[in-house]
N, CA, C and O of each residue as an XYZ file, in Angstrom:
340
protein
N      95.461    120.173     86.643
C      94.909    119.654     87.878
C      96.052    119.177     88.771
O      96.789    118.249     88.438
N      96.188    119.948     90.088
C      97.056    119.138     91.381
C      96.247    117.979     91.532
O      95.057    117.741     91.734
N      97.553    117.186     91.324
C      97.265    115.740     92.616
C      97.922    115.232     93.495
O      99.125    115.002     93.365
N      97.187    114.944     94.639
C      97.869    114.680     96.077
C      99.506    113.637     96.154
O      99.886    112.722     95.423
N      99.908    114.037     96.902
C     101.174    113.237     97.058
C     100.967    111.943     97.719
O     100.282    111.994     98.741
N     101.363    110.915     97.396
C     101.109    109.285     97.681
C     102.402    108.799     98.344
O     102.322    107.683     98.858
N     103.245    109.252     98.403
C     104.544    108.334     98.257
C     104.336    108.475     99.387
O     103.506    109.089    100.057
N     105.814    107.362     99.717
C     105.828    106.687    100.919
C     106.289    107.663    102.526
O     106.118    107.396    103.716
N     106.890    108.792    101.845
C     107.002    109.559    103.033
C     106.139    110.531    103.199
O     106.456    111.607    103.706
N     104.974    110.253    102.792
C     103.596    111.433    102.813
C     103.752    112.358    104.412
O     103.993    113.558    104.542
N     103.492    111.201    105.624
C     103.448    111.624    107.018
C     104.596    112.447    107.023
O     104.405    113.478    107.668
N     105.975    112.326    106.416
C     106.831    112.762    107.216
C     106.971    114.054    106.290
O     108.123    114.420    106.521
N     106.661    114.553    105.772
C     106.747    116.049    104.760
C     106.035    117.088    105.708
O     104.932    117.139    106.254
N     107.598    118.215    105.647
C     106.523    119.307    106.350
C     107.716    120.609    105.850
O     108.939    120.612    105.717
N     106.876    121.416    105.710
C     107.066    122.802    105.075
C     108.731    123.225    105.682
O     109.509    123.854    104.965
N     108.999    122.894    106.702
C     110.244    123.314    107.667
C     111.140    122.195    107.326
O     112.298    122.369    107.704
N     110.876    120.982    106.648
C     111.771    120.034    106.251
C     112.123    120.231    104.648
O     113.123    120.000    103.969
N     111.123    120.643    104.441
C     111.866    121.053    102.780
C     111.971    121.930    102.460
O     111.770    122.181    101.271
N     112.410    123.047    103.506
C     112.859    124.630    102.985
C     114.267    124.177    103.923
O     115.254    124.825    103.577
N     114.511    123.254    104.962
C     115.921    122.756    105.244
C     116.685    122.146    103.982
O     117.756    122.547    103.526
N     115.745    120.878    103.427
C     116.430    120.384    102.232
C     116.751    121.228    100.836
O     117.645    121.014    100.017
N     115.793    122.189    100.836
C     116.118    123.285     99.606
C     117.045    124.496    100.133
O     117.370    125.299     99.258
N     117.587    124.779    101.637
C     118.678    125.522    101.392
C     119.978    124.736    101.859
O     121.017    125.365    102.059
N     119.917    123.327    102.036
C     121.272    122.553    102.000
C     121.635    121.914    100.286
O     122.795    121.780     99.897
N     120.818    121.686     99.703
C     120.580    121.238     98.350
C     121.262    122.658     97.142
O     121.895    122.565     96.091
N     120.656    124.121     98.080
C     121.294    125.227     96.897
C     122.547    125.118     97.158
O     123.465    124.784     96.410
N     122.563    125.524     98.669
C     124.126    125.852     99.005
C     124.862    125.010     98.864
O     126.029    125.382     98.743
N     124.636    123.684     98.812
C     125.740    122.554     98.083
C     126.074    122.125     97.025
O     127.128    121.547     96.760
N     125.138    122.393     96.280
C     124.885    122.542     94.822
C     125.953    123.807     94.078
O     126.706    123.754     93.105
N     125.577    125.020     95.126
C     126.570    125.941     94.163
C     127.827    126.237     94.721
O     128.515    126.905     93.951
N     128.503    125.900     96.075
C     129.851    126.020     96.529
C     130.685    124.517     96.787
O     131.888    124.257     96.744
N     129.844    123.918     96.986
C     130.767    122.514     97.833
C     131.236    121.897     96.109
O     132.373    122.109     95.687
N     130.122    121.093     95.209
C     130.390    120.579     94.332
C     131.162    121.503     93.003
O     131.788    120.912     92.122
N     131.000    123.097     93.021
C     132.064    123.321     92.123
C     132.938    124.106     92.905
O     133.155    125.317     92.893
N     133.357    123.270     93.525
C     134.848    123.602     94.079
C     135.114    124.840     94.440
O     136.304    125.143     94.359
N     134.274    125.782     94.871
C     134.150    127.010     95.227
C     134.182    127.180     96.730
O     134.882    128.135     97.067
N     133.734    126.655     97.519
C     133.755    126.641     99.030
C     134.176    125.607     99.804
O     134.491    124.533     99.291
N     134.229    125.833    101.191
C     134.699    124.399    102.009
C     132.864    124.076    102.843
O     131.928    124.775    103.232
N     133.172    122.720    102.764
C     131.972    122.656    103.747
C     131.150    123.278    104.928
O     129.978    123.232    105.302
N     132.604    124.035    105.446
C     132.166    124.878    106.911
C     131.459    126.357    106.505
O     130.740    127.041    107.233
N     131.939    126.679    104.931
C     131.712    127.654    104.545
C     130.380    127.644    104.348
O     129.930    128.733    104.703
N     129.442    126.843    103.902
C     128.142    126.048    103.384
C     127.400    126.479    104.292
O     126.625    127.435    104.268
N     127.734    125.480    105.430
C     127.245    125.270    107.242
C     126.717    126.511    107.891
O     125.624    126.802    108.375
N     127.652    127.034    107.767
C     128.034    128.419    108.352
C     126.732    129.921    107.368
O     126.214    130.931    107.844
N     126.689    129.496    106.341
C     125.935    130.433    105.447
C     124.773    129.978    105.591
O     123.964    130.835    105.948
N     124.199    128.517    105.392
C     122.746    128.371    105.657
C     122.433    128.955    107.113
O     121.335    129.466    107.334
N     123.516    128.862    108.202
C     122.920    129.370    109.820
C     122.580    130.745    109.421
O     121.443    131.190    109.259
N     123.986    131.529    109.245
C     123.703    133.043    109.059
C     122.334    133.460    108.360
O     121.736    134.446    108.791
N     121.625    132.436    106.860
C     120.597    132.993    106.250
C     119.527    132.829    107.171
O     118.513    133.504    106.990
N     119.605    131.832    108.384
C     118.448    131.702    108.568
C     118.106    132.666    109.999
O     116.929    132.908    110.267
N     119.107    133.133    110.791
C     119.349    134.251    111.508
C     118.729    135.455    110.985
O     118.102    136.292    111.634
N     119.059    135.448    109.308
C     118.558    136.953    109.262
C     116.991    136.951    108.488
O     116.401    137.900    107.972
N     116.586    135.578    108.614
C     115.351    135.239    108.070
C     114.046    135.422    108.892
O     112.838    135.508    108.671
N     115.159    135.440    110.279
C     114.002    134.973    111.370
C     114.311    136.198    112.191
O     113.836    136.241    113.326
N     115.351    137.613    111.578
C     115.174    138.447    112.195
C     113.985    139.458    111.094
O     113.021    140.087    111.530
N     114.328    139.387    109.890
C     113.387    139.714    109.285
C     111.675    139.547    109.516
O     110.791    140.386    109.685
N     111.666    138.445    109.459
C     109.991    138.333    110.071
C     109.844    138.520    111.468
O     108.678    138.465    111.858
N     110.976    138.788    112.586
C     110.160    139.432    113.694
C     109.976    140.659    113.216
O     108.776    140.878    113.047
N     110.837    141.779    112.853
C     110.585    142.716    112.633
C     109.304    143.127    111.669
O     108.738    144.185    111.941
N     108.754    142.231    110.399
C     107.723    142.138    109.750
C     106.405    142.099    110.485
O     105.365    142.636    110.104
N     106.602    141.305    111.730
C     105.165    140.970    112.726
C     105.171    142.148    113.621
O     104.221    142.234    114.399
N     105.789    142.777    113.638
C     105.490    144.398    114.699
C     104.737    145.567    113.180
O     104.582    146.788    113.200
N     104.502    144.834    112.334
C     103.685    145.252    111.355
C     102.121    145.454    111.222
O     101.363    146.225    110.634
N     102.002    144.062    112.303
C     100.467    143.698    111.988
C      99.744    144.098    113.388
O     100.326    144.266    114.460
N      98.191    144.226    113.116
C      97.714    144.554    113.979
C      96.833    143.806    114.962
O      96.432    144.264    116.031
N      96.510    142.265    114.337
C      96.237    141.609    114.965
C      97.595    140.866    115.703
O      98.697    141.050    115.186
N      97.486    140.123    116.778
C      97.908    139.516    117.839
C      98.382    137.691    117.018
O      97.645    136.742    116.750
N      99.916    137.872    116.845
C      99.865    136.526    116.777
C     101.251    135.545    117.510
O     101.957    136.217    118.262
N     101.538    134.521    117.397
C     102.914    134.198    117.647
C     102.825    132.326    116.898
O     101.952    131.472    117.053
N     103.647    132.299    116.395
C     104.545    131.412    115.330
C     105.379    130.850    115.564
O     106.437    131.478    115.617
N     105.414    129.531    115.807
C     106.692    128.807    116.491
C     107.048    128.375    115.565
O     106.120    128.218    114.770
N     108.808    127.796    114.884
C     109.292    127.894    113.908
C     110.680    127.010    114.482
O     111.256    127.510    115.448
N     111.278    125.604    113.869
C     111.741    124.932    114.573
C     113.083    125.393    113.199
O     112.937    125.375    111.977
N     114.275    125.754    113.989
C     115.451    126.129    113.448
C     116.322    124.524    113.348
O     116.280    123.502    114.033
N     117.085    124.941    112.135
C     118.021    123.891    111.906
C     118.612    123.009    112.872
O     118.799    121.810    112.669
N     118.984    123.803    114.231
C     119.725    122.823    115.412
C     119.003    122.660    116.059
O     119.458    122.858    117.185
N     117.342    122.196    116.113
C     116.643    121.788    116.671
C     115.553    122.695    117.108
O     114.376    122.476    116.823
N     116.173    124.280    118.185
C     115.825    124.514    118.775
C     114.460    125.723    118.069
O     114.365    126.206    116.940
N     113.760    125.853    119.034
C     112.658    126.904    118.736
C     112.318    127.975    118.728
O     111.959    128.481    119.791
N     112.307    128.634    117.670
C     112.478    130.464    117.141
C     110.335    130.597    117.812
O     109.426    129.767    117.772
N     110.392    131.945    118.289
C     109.066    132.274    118.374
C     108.857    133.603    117.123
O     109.957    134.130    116.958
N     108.358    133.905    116.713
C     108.135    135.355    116.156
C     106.299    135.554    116.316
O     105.298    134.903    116.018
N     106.600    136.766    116.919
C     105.193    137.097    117.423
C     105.308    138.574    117.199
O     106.285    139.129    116.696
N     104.230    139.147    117.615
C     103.970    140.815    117.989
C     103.338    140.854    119.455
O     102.710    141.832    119.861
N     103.509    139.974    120.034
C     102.885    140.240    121.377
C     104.002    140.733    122.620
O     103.594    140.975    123.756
């Protein structure tokens, strides 16, 4: 049985905040702390993944046949659309 989340940051959890914290958490996890990369290197790889994340699903939405568009708030704030319209 799932049970609901209680804790104290319930309001502030959202799907786009913890797929930020789970690709700063991998990528620091496997280059910064074993001494394998520099920080900029990190920085620089989560942007690039998410460039080709968000070129991937436009190209995925010229798939479908219904009509949609998806606003999607990128790491430096600003706002990715992916649509088919």
């Amino acid at each position: 049985m799932l049970n609901n989340y209680t804790g104290s940051d319930t309001g502030l959890l959202t799907v786009n905040g913890e797929l930020h914290k789970l690709a700063r958490n991998i990528s620091f996890g496997h280059g910064i702390h074993a001494g394998i990369h520099w920080r900029s290197d990190t920085d620089t790889s989560i942007q690039l993944g998410e460039a080709v994340a968000l070129s991937f699903l436009q190209d995925r939405a010229r798939a479908y046949n219904e009509k949609f568009a998806v606003k999607l708030t990128k790491l430096d704030g600003s706002i990715a659309t992916i649509s088919n319209q």
